[in-house]
C-alpha positions as CSV (number, residue, x, y, z in Angstrom):
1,X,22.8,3.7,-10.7
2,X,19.5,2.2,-9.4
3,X,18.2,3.4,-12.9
4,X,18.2,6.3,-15.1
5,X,16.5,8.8,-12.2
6,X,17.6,8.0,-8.9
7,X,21.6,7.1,-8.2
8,X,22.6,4.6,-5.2
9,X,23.9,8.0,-3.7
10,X,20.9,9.9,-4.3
11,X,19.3,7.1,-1.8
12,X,22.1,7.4,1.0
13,X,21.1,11.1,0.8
14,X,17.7,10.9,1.4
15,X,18.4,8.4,4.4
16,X,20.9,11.0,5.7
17,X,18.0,13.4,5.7
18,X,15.6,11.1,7.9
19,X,14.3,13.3,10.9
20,X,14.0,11.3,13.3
21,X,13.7,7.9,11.1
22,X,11.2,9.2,9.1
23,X,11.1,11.3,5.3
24,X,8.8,13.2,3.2
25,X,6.0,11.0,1.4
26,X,5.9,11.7,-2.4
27,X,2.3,12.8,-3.2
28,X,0.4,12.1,-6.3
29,X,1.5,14.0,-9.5
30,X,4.8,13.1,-8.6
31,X,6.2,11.1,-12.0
32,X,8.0,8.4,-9.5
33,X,4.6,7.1,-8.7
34,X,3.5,7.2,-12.5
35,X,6.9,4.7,-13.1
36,X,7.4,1.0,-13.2
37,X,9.8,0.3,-10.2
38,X,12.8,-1.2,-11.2
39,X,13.4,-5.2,-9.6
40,X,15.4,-4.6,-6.6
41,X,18.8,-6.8,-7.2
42,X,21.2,-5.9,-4.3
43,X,21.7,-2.2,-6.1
44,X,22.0,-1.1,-2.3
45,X,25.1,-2.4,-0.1
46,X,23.1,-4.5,2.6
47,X,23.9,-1.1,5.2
48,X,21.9,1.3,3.3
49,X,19.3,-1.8,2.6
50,X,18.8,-2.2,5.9
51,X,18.6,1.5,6.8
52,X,16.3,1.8,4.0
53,X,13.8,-0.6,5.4
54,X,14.4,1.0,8.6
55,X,13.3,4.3,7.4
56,X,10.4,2.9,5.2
57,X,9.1,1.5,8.2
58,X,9.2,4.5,10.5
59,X,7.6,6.7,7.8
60,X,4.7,4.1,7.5
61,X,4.3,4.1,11.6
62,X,4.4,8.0,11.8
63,X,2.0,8.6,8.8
64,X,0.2,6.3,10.1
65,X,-0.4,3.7,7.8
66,X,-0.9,0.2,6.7
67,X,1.8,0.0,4.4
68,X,4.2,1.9,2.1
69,X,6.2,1.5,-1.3
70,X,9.3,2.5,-1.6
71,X,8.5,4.9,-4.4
72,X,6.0,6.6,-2.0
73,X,9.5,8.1,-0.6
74,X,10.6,8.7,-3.8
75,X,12.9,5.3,-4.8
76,X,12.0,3.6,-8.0
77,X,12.5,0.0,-6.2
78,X,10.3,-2.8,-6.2
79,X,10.4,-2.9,-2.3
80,X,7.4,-2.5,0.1
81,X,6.9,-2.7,3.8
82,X,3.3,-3.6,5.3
83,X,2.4,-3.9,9.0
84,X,-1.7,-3.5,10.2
85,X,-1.5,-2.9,14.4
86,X,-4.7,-2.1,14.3
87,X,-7.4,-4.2,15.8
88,X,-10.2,-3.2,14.7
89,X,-12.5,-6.3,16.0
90,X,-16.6,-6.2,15.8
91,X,-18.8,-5.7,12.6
92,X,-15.5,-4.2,11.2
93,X,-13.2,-6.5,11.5
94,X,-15.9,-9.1,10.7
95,X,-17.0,-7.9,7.8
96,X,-13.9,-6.2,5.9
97,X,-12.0,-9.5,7.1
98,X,-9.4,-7.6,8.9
99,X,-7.0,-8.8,11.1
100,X,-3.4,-7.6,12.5
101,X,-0.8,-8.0,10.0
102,X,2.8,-8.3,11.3
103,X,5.7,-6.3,9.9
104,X,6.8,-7.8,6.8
105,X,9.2,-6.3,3.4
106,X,7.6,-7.5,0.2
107,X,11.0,-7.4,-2.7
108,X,9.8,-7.9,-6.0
109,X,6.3,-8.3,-5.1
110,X,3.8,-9.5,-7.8
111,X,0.4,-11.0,-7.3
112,X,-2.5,-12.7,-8.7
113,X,-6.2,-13.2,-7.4
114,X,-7.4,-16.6,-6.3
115,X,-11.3,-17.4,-6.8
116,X,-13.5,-14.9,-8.1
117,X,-14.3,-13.5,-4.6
118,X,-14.1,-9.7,-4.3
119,X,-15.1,-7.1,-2.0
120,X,-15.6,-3.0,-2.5
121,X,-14.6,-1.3,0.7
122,X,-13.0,2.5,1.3
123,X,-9.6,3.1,1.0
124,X,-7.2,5.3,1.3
125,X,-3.5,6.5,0.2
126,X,-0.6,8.6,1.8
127,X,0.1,9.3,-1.7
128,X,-3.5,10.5,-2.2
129,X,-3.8,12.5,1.4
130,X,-7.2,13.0,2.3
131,X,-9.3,11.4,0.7
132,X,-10.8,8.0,0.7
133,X,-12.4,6.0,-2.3
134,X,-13.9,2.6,-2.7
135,X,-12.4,0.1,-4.9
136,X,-13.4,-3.9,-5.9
137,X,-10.7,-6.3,-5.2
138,X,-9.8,-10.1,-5.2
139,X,-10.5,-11.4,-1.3
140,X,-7.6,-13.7,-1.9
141,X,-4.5,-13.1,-3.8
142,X,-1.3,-15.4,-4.1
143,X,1.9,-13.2,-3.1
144,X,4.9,-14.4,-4.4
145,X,8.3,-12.1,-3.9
146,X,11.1,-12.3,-1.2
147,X,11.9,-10.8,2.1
148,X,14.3,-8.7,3.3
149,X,16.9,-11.8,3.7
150,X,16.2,-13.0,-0.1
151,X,14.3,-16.0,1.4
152,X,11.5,-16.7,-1.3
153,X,7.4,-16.4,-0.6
154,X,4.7,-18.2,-2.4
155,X,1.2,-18.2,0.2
156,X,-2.3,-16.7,0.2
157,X,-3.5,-13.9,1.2
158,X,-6.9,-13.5,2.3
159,X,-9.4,-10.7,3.8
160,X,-8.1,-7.3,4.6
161,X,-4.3,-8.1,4.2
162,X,-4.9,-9.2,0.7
163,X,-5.8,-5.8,-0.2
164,X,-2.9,-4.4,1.3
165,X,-1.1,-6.9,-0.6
166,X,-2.4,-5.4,-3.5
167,X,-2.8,-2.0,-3.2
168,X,1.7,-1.2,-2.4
169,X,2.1,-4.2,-5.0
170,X,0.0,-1.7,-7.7
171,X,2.3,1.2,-6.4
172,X,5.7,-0.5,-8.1
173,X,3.0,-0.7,-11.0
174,X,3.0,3.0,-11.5
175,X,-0.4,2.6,-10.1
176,X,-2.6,4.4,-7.4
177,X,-5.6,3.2,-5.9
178,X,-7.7,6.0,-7.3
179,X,-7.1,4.1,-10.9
180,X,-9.1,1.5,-9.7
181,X,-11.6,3.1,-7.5
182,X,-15.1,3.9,-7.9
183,X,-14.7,7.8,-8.2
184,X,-18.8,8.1,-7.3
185,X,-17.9,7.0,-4.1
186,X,-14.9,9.6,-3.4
187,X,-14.7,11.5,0.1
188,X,-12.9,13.1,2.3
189,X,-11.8,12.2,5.2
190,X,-13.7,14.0,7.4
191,X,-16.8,13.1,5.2
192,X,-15.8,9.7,5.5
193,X,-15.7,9.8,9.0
194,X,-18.6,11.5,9.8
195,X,-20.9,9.7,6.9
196,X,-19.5,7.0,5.7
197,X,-17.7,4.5,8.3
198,X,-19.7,1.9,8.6
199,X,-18.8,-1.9,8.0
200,X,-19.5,-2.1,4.6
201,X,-20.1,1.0,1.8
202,X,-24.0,-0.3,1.0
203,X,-25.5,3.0,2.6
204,X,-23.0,5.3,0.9
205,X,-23.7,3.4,-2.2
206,X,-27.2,4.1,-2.4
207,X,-26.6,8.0,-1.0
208,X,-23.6,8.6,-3.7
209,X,-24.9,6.8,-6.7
210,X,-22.4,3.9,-7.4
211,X,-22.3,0.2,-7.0
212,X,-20.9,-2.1,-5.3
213,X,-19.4,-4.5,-6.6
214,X,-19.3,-7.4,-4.5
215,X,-19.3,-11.3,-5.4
């Protein structure tokens, strides 16, 4: 057993089930993404642990999305997969302090913040489909966890990858990036994208009524 809810079989059968690479994301109400993932400690044969990152990642891709937690798909694991192709570039990229994140498996991910540096900027969540929220977090984290090869990983963070850091690490929480969000600011996506797209949230602060928090 991985724990009392989901069986080392019960994982094999939802990789079986992968159309083409890819399964269902778990959406929010779901009580797998209410749960503290259990610390991933070779439960899987190193097969099924590959496959499983396999399939994590293809679900991610086809979503699309930045990054994904492996109870997004329904498995109580502290595992996560993040990747960011996108490149963004101009104001955007300037200003949220994005930049292309390679593909990288976060085991037992835990983090702290570094500095007292944050940022409020829109985000999003598979788990949480269409809508986007703003939420205040740390500009720089440390990471410390392993990879996919249980080689360990202590480094910084910083900008845009340091939320996604923190925003699948919060997921093996039981915790969803509407818990920390500034519900004033909440949209849709399509609002979002017609309104609210700009570098920073300042303008749809002062039309929506909340603050951001930004130091």
């Amino acid at each position: 057993m991985i724990d009392g809810d989901v069986s080392v079989d019960a994982v094999r059968e939802l990789l079986t089930g992968a159309r083409d690479g890819v399964v269902p994301i778990v959406a929010a109400g779901d009580p797998v993404l209410r749960s503290k993932a259990a610390r991933y400690t070779g439960q899987l044969d190193s097969e099924t642990f590959a496959e499983l990152i396999e399939v994590m990642r293809a679900t991610m891709h086809a979503a699309p999305g930045v990054g994904l937690a492996a109870p997004q798909i329904g498995i109580p694991l502290r595992i996560a997969v993040i990747e960011d192709r996108y490149d963004v570039g101009g104001d955007v990229g300037r200003v949220r302090e994005r930049t292309p994140l390679p593909f990288r498996v976060l085991v037992n991910p835990g983090y702290t913040p570094v500095g007292s540096r944050t940022a409020g900027f829109y985000e999003g969540c598979l788990s949480v489909p269409g809508y986007q929220a703003v939420v205040t977090r740390a500009t720089e984290v440390r990471l410390e966890c392993t990879d996919e090869t249980g080689r360990g990983i202590d480094e910084l963070v910083r900008g845009w990858p340091a939320r996604i850091v923190a925003h699948e690490t919060d997921h093996l929480d039981g915790t969803l990036y509407i818990d920390k969000a500034d519900t004033r600011s909440l949209s849709t996506n399509e609002n979002y994208g017609e309104l609210w797209s700009d570098p920073s949230p300042e303008r749809a602060a002062q039309a929506l009524g909340f603050t951001v928090d930004t130091r």
